[in-house]
N, C-alpha and C positions, 0 to 999 in steps of 0.2 A: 465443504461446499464443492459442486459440480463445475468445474469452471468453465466446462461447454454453455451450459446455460447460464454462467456469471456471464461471458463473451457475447451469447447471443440475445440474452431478455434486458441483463444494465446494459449495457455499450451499444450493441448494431441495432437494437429494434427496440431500443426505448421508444416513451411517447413522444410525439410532437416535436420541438426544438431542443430536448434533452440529449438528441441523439449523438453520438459517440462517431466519428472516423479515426480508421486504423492510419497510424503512422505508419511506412513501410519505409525498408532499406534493404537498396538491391546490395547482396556481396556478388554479383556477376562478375563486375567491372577488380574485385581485388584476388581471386585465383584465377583471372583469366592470362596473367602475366607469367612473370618467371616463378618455376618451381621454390627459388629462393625465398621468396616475399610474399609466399603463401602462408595465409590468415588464418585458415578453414584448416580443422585436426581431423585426418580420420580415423576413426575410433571403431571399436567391436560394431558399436550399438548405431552406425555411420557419422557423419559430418558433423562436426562442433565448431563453433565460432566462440572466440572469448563472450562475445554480448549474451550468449545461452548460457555457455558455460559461469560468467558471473549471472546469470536472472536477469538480465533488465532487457532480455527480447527472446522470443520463440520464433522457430523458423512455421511460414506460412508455405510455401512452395520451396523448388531446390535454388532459388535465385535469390529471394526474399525474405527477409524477418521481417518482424511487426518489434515495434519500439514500443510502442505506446498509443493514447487515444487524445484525440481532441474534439471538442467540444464542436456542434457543427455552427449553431449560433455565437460562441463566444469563443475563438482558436483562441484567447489565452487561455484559456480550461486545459491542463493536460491532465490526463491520467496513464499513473504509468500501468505497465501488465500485471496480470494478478501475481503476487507474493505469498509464498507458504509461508513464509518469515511472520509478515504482517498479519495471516488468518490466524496463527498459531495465536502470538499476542491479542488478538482480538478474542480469543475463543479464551483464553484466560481470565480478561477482564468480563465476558459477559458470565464466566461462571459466578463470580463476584455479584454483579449485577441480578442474579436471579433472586436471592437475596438482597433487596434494596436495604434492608433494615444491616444487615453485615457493612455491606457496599458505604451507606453512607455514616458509619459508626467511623470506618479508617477516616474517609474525608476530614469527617471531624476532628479526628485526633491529630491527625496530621495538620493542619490550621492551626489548631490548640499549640501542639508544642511550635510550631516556626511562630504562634503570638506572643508565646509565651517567654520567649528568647530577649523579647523587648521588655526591658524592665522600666518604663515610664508608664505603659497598660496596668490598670490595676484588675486583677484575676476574675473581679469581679464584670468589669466590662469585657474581657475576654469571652465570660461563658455568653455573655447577651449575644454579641457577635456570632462566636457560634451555632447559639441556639436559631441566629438566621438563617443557616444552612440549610435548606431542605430539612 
């Protein structure tokens, strides 16, 4: 996935009230001090901030990261930055998924044996159950 276009088609320029604002966080205000109590690494590749360097913000400018998004009609709506972590897992499960008939075989099976665990079910109303699943 392109995260420029994740960033600008889901989040800034959604439709209507779906629309996304960037959280921002100035680090101005924490290497403007003493050399001591500086935050900011720098590095080959230049300036790191723990919040980049753990994933939960990208620098937008030299003063600013972006946190995350909120929702412009409902601010409790956050969304955090995009996650290679998260695509990864996702791109797993939809390989799965391309395959409905694989995909919903494990379902199954996985319901089956955590029913199956219960010995007051008789095997016989298990598979009915089952056979509800998709």
């Amino acid at each position: 996935m392109d995260i420029i276009k994740y960033r600008k088609y889901y989040l800034s320029e959604n439709y209507g009230d779906n629309r996304f604002r960037m959280m921002k966080y100035c680090v101005g205000k924490e290497y403007s001090g003493s050399k001591r109590y500086n935050k900011i690494f720098n590095t080959v590749f230049g300036r790191n901030h723990p919040l980049v360097l753990s994933g939960k913000a990208y620098w937008i400018n030299k003063d600013e990261l972006c946190i995350g998004y909120k929702l412009d009609s409902n601010p409790e709506i956050y969304r955090p930055i995009f996650s290679h972590k998260r695509q990864r897992l996702l791109d797993k499960l939809t390989k799965d998924i391309i395959n409905p008939y694989k995909f919903w075989n494990k379902v199954r099976t996985q319901y089956f044996s955590s029913l199956y665990k219960i010995k007051k079910l008789p095997v016989s109303c298990i598979e009915n159950i089952i056979m509800l699943i998709c």
